[in-house]
DOVEX-879603 format. One record per residue (C-alpha): x, y, z; residue number from 0. Coordinates in Angstrom, 3 decimals. Layout:
N
+----------+----------+----------+-------+
|       px |       py |       pz | titor |
+----------+----------+----------+-------+
|        X |        Y |        Z |   NUM |
...
+----------+----------+----------+-------+
This chain:
407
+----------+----------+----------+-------+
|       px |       py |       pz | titor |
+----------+----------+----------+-------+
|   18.911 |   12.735 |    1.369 |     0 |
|   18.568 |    9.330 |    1.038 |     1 |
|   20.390 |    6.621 |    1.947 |     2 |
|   19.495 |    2.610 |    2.411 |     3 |
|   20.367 |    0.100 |    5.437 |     4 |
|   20.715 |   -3.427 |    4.967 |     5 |
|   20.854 |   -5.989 |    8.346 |     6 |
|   20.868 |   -9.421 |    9.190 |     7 |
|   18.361 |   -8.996 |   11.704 |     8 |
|   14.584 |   -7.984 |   11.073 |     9 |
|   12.085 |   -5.793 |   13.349 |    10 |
|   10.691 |   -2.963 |   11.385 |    11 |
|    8.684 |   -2.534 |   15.387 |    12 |
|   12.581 |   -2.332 |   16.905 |    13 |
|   13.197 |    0.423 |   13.749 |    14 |
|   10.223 |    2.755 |   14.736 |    15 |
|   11.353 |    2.171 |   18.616 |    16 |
|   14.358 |    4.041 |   17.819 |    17 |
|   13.030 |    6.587 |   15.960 |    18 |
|   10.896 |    7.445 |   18.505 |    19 |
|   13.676 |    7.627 |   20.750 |    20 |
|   16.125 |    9.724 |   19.150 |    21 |
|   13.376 |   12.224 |   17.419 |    22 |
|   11.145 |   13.880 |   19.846 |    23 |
|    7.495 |   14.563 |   18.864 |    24 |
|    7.279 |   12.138 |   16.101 |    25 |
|    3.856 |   11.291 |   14.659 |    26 |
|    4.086 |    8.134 |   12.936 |    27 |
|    1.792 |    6.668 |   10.356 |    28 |
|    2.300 |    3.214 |    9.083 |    29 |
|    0.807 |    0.957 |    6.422 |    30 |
|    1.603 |   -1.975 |    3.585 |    31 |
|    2.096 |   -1.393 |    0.245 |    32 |
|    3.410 |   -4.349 |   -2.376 |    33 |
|    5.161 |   -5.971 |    0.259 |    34 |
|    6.759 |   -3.457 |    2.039 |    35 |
|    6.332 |   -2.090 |    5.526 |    36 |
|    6.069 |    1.724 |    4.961 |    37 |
|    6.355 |    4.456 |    7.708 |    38 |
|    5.189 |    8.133 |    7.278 |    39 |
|    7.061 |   10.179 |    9.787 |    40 |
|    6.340 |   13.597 |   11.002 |    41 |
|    8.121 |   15.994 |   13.807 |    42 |
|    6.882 |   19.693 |   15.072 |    43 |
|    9.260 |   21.492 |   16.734 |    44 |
|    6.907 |   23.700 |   17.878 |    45 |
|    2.988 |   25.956 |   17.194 |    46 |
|    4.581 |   28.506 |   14.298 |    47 |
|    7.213 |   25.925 |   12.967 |    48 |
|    6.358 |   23.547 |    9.994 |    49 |
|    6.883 |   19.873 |    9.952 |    50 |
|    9.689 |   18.195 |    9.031 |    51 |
|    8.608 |   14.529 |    7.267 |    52 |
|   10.643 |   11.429 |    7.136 |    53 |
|    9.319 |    8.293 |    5.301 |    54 |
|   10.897 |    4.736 |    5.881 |    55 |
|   10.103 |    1.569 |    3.749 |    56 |
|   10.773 |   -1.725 |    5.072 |    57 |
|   11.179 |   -5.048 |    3.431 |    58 |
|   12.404 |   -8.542 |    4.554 |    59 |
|   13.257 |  -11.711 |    3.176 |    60 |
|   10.183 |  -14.429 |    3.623 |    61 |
|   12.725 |  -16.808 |    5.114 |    62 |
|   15.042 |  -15.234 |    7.488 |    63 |
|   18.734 |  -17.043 |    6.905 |    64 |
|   22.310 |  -17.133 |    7.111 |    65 |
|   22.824 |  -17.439 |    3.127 |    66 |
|   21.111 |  -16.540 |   -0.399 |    67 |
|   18.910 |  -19.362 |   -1.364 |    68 |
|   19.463 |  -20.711 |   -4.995 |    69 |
|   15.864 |  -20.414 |   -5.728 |    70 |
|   13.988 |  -16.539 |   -4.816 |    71 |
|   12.000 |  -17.030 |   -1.695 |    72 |
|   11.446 |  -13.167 |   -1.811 |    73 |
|   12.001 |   -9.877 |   -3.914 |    74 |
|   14.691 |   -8.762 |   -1.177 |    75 |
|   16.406 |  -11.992 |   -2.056 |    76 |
|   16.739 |  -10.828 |   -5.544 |    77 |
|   17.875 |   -8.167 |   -4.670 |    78 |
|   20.624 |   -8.945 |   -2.297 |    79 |
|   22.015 |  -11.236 |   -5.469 |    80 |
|   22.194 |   -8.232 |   -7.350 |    81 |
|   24.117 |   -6.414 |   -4.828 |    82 |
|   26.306 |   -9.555 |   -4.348 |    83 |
|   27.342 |   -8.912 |   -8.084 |    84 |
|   27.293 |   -5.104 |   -8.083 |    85 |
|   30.118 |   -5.600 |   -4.970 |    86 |
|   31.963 |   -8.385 |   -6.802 |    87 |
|   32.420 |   -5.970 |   -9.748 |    88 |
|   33.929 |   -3.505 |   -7.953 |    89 |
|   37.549 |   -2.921 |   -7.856 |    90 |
|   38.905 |   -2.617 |   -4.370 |    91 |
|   42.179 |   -1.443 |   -2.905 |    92 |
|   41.806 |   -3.718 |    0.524 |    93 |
|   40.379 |   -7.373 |   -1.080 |    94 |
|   40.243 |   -9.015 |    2.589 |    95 |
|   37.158 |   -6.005 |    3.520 |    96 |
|   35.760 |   -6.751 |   -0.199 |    97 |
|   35.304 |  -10.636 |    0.560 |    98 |
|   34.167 |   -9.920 |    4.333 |    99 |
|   31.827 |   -7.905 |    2.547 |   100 |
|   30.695 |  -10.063 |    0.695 |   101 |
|   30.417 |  -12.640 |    2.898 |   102 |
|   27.779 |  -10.075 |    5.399 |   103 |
|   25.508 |   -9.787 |    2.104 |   104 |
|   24.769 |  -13.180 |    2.027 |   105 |
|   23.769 |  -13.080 |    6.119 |   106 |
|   21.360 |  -10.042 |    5.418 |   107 |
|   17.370 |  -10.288 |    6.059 |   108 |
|   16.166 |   -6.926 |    5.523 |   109 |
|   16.533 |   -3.735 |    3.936 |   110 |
|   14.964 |   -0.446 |    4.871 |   111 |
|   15.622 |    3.375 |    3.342 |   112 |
|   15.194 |    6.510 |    4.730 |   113 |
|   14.496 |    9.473 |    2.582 |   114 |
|   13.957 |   13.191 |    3.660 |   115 |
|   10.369 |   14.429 |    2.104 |   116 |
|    9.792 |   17.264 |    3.853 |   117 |
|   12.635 |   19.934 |    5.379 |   118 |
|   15.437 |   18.879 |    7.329 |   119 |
|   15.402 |   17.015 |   10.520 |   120 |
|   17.929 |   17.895 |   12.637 |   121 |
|   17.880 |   14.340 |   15.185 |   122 |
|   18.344 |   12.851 |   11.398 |   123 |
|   22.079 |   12.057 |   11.294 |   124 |
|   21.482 |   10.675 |   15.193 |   125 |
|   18.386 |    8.504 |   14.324 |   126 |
|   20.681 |    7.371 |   11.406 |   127 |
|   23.664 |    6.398 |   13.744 |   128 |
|   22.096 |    4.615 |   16.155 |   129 |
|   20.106 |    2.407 |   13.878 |   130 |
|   23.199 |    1.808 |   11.782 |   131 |
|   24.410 |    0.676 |   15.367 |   132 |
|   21.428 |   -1.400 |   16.927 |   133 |
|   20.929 |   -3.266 |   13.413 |   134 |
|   24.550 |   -4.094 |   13.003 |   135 |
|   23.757 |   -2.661 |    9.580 |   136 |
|   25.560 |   -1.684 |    6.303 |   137 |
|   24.420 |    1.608 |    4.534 |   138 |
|   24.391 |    2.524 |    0.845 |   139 |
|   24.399 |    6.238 |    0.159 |   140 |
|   24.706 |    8.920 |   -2.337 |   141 |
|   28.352 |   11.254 |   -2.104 |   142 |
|   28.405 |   14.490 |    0.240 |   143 |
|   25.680 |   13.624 |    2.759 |   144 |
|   25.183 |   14.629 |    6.332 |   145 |
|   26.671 |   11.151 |    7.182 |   146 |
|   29.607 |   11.113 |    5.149 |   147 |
|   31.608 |   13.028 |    2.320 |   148 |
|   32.998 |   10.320 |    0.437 |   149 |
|   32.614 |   12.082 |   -3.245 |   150 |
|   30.998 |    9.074 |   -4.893 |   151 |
|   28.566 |    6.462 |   -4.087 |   152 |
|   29.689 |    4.397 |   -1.326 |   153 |
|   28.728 |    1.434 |    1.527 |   154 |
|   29.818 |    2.508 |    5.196 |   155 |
|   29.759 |    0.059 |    8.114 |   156 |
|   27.650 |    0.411 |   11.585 |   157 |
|   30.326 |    2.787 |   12.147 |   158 |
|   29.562 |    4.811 |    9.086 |   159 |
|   32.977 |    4.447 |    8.418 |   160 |
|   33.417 |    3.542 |    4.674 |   161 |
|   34.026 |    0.161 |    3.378 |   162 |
|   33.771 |    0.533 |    0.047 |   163 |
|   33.620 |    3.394 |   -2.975 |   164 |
|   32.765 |    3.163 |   -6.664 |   165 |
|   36.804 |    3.645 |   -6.950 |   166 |
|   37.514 |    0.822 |   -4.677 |   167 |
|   38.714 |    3.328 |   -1.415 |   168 |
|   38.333 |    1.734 |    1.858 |   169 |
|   39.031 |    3.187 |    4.838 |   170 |
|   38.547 |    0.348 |    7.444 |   171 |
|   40.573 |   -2.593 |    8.617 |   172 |
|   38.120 |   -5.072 |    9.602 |   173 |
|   34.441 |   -5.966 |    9.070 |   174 |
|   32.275 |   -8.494 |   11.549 |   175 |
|   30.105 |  -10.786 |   10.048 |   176 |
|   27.524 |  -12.246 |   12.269 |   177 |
|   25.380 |  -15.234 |   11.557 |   178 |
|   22.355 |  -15.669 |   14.316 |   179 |
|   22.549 |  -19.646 |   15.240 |   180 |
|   18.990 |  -19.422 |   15.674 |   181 |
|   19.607 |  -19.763 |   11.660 |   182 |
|   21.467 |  -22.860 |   12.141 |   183 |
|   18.659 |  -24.729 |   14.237 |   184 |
|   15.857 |  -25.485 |   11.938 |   185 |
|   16.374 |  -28.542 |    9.363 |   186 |
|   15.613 |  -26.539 |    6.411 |   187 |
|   19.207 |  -24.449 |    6.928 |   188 |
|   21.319 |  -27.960 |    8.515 |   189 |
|   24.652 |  -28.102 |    6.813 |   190 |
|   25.904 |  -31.858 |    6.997 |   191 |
|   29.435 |  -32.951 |    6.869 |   192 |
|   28.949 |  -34.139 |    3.636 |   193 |
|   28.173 |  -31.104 |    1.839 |   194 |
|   31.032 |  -29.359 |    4.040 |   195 |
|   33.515 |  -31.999 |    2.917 |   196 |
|   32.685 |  -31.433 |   -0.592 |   197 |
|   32.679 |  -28.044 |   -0.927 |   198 |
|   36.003 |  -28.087 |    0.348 |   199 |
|   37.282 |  -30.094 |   -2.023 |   200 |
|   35.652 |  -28.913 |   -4.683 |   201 |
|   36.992 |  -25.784 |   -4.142 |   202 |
|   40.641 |  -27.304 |   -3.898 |   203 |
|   40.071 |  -28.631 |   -7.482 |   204 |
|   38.959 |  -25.129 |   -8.492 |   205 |
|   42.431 |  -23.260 |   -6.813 |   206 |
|   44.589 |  -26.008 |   -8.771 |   207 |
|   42.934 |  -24.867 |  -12.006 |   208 |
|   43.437 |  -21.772 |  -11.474 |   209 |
|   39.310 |  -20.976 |  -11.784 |   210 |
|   37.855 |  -18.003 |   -9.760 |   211 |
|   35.833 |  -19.333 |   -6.598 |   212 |
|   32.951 |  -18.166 |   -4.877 |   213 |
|   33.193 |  -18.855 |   -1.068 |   214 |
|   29.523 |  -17.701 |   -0.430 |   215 |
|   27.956 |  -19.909 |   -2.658 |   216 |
|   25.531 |  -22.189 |   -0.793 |   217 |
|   26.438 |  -26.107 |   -0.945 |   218 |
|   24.571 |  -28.677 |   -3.170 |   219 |
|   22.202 |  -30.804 |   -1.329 |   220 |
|   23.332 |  -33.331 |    1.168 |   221 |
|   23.547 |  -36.988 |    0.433 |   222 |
|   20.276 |  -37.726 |    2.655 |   223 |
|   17.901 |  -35.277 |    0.718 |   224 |
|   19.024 |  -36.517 |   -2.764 |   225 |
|   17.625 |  -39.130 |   -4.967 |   226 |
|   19.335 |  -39.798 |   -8.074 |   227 |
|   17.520 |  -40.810 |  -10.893 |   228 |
|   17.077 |  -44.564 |  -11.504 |   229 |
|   19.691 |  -46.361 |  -13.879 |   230 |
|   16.928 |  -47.397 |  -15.813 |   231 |
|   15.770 |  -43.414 |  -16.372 |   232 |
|   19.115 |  -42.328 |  -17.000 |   233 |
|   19.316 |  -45.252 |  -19.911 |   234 |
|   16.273 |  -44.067 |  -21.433 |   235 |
|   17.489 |  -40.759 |  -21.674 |   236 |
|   20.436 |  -41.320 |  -22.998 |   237 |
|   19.278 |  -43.131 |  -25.615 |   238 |
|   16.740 |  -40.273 |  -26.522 |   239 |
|   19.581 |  -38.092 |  -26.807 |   240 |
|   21.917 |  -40.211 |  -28.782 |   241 |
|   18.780 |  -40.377 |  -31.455 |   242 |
|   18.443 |  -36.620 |  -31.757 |   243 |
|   22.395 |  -36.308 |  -31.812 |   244 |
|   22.369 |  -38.409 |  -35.030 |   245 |
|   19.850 |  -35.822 |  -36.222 |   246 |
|   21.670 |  -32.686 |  -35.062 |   247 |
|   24.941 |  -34.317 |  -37.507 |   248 |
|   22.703 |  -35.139 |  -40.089 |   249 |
|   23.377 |  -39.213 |  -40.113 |   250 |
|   19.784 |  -39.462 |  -40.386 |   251 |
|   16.446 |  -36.965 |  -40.814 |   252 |
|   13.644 |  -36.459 |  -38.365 |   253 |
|   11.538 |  -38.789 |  -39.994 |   254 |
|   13.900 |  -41.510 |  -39.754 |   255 |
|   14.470 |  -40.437 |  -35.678 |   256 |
|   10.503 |  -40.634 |  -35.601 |   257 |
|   10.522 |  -43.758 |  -37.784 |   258 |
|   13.007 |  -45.498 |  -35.338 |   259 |
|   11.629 |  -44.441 |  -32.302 |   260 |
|    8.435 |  -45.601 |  -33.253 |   261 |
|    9.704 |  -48.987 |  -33.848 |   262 |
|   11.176 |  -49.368 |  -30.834 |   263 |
|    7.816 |  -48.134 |  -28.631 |   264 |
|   10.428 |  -45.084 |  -26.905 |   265 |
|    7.821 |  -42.673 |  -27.795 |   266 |
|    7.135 |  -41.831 |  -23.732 |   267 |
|   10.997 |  -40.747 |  -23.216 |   268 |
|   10.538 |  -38.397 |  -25.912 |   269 |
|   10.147 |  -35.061 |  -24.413 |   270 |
|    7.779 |  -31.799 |  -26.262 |   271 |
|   10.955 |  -29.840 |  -27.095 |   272 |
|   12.793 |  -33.160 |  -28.743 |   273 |
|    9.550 |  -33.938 |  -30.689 |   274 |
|    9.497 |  -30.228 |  -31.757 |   275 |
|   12.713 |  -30.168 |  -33.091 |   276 |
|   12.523 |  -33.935 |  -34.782 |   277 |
|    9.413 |  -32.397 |  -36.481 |   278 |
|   11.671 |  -29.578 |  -38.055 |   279 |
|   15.332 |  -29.559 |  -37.477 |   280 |
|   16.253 |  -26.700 |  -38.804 |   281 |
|   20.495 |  -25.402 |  -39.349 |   282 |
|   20.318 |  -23.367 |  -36.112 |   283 |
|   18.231 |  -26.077 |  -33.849 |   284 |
|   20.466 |  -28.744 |  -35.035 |   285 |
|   23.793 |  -26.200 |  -34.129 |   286 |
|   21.743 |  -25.710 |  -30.614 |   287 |
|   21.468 |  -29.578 |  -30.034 |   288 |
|   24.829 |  -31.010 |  -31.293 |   289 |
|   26.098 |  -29.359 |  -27.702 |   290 |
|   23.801 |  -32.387 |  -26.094 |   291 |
|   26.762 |  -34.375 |  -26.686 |   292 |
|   27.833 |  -33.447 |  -23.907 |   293 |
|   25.042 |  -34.373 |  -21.981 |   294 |
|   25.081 |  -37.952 |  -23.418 |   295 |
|   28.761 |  -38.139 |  -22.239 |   296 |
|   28.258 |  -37.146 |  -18.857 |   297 |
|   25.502 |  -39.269 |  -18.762 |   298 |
|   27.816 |  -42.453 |  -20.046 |   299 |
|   30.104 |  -41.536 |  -17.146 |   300 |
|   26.955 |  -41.794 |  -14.753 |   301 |
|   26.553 |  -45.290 |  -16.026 |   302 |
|   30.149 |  -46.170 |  -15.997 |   303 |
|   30.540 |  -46.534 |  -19.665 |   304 |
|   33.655 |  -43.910 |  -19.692 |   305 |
|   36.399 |  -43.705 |  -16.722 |   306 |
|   36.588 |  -40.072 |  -16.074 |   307 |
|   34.712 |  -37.287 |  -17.094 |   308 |
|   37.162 |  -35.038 |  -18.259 |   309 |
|   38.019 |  -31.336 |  -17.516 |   310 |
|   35.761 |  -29.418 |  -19.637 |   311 |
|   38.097 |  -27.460 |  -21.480 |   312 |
|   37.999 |  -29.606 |  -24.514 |   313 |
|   34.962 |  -30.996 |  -26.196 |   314 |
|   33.801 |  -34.616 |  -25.739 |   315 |
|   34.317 |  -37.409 |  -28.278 |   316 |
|   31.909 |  -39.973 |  -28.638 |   317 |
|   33.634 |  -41.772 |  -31.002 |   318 |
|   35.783 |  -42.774 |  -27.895 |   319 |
|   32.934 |  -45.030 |  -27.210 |   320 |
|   33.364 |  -48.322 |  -28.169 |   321 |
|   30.422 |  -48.777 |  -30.715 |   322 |
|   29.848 |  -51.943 |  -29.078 |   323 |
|   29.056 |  -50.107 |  -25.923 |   324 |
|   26.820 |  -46.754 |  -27.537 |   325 |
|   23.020 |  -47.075 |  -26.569 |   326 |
|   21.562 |  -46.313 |  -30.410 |   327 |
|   22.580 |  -47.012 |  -33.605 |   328 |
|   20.824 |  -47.924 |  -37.114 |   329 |
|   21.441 |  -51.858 |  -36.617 |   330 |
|   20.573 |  -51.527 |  -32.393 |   331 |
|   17.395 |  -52.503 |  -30.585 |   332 |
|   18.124 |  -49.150 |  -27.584 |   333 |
|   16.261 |  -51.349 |  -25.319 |   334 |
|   19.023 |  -54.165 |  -25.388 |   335 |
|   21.151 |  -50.995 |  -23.854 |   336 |
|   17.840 |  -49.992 |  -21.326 |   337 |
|   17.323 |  -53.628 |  -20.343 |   338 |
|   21.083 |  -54.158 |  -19.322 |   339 |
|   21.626 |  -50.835 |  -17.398 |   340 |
|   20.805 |  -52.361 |  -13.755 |   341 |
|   23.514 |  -49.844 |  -11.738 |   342 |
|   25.064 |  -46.096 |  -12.011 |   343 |
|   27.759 |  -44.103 |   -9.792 |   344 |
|   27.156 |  -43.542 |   -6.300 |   345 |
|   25.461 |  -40.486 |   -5.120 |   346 |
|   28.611 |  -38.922 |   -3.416 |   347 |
|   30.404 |  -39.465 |   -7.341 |   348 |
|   27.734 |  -37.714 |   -8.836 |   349 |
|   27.195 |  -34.608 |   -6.318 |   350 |
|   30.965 |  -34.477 |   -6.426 |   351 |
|   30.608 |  -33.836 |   -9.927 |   352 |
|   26.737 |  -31.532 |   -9.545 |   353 |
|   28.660 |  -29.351 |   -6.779 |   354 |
|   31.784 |  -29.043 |   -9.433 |   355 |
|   30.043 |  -27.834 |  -12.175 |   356 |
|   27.333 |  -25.516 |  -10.201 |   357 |
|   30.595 |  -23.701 |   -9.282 |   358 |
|   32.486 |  -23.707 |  -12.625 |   359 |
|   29.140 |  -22.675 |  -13.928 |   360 |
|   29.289 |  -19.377 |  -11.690 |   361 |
|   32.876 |  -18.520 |  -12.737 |   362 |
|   31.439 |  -18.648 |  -16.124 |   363 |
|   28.409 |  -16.558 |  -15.818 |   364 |
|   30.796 |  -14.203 |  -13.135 |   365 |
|   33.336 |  -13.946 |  -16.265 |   366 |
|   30.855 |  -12.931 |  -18.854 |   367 |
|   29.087 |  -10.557 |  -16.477 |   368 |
|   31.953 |   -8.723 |  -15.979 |   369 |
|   33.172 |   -8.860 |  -19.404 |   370 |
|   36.362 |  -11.395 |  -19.401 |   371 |
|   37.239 |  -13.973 |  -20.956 |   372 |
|   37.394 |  -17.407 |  -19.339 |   373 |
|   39.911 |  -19.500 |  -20.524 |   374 |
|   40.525 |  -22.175 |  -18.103 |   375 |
|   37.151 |  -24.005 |  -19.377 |   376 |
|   34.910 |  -23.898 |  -21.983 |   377 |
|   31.374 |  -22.116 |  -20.865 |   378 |
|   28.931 |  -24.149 |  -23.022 |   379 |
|   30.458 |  -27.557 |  -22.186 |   380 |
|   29.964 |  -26.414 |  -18.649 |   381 |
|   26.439 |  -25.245 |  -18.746 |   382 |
|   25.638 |  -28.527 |  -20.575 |   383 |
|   26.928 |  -30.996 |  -18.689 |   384 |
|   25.737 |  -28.649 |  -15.284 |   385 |
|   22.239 |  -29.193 |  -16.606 |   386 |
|   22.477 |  -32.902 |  -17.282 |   387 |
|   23.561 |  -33.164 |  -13.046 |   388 |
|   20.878 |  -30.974 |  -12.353 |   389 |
|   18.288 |  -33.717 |  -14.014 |   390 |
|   20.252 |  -36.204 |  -12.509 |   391 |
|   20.038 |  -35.236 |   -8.784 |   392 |
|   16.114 |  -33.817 |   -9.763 |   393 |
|   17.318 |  -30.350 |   -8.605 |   394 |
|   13.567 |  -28.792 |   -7.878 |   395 |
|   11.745 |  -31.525 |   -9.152 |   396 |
|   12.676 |  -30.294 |  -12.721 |   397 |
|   11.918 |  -32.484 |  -15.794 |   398 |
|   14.864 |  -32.405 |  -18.952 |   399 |
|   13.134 |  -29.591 |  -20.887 |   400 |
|   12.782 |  -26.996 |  -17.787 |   401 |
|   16.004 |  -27.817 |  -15.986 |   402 |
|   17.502 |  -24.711 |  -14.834 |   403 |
|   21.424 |  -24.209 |  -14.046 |   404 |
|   21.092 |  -21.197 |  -11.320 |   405 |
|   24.394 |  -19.694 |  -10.111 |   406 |
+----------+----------+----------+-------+
């Protein structure tokens, strides 16, 4: 058999401690291999018996925490995201155990399986149960195994009691989730009020519209390690943006875009992807970037050119712009509109808004993974305007063509 533990806590020494302890006359071998801890494991029962063989691979996260980073720090981080979705996918006949479930995969640091390569050690199921115990750990397993009978593939608790089936059975009532506070103590992992605060009420604004909410995602940076991009930046941009818009609806050709940002010395807020597509704009690129309308109106509401950004559920309308007040046009100098941008929203508007969309962005991705429709918003205008925050609040240092909207 073999079956696979996963644990907030890390020690593959601690693991091999306990094997030692519950199977007598181990021999055991250890070495690395792509980032994995591997242990060979023999046991003689005695001169005319054969061996029975064990082998354990071991693997934690780089970064030991109490939550799933946005960014990898580690394959076992991947991993655990995948899991996060495999559970979330599942249909369950106790939801209270599915979300404390949930919650304990986002607290796990390691992952270790044990598979049978040689005979059958009796001291197995034992070993087994009392690392399940001492690593406060959840187990994935195939059905009909020495540790349980469950008929399909399943997760049991330290208990090895089952919490969840492929069917959605569940045969506990409650599930701990523990959280080391050594976790909490470095400044990497602090959680301000801020961040708290708004994730709260994010998440209010979320219930009201009736849009599914993770609880386990992580917050958006605090106030204190943000810097928003300077008015002047976001004015350039937006004014690179409104030129290739005019492309993508044909009121002028690339040449003319080139032509007229030429004449107006913007060539440095160009970036290599706008240049490529003002060099050919072809029917599907210009389909692609009429959708950075919405990125030019999110980016008006930055500058306080429009009230309220508005639920995204219906499509912008520049044309609500007063012309007077739009940053290009064929009789505008854009650098009258650069020169006079001097101030933008404050930082708690616009994370407000960056935490919003990071989360209506993961219903959306959660919806199409698992095959539903979403019709509280509409996915592209939320993927748009999440990637025009993410440039905003320089989310990992990205520049506009590599800005990535992770969920």
């Amino acid at each position: 058999m073999t079956c696979t533990f996963y644990s907030h806590k890390i020690g593959f020494n601690d693991l091999l401690k306990i094997i030692e302890k519950t199977i007598p006359n181990v021999i055991i071998i250890t070495k690395n291999e792509e980032g994995s801890s591997i242990a060979e494991i023999s046991s003689k029962e005695g001169v005319l018996k054969a061996s029975k063989k064990i082998k354990i691979t071991y693997r934690e996260r780089e970064t030991p925490s109490f939550q799933i980073p946005q960014v990898s720090d580690s394959p076992l981080t991947d991993n655990l995201k995948g899991l996060y979705g495999y559970i979330d996918s599942l249909p369950t006949k106790n939801e209270t155990i599915k979300n404390l479930f949930l919650q304990k995969i986002t607290t796990l640091n390691s992952e270790f399986s044990i598979e049978e390569t040689k005979g059958i050690l009796p001291e197995l199921k034992s070993a087994i149960e009392q690392l399940a115990l001492e690593f406060d750990a959840v187990l994935f397993t195939q059905p009909n195994t020495i540790i349980s009978k469950v008929k399909t593939q399943h997760f049991l608790d330290k208990n090895l009691e089952l919490i969840i089936d492929t069917e959605g059975n569940c045969e506990i009532e409650k599930l701990e989730v523990f959280i080391e506070s050594k976790y909490y103590d470095t400044p990497e992992n602090e959680i301000t009020t801020d961040q708290l605060d708004r994730k709260e009420k994010i998440e209010a604004i979320l219930k009201e519209k009736n849009v599914k909410i993770n609880k386990n995602l992580p917050c958006v940076e605090s106030e204190k390690e943000t810097t928003i991009r300077t008015p002047k930046e976001i004015a350039q941009r937006v004014c690179i943006l409104g030129i290739t818009n005019m492309v993508a609806f044909n009121s002028i050709s690339g040449q003319e875009a080139f032509d007229y940002i030429k004449e107006h010395q913007l060539e440095e807020w160009v970036t290599p992807k706008e240049f490529e597509f003002l060099a050919n704009p072809t029917e599907e690129s210009k389909m692609y970037e009429t959708w950075k309308c919405e990125g030019i109106y999110t980016l008006m509401w930055v500058l306080n050119y429009i009230d309220n950004l508005a639920f995204p559920n219906v499509l912008c309308d520049l044309n609500a712009i007063p012309y007077e007040n739009y940053p290009v046009g064929p009789d505008k100098n854009p650098n009258d509109f650069i020169n006079s941008i001097t101030t933008s929203r404050s930082k708690e508007e616009i994370l407000d808004m960056a935490d919003l969309y990071y989360r209506l962005d993961w219903a959306c991705v959660d919806a199409r993974i698992n095959q539903r429709n979403i019709e509280e918003v509409n996915p592209s205008i939320v993927y748009e305007r999440h990637y025009t925050l993410n440039w905003l609040i320089q989310f990992r240092n990205q520049d506009w063509d590599d800005v990535t909207c992770d969920t």
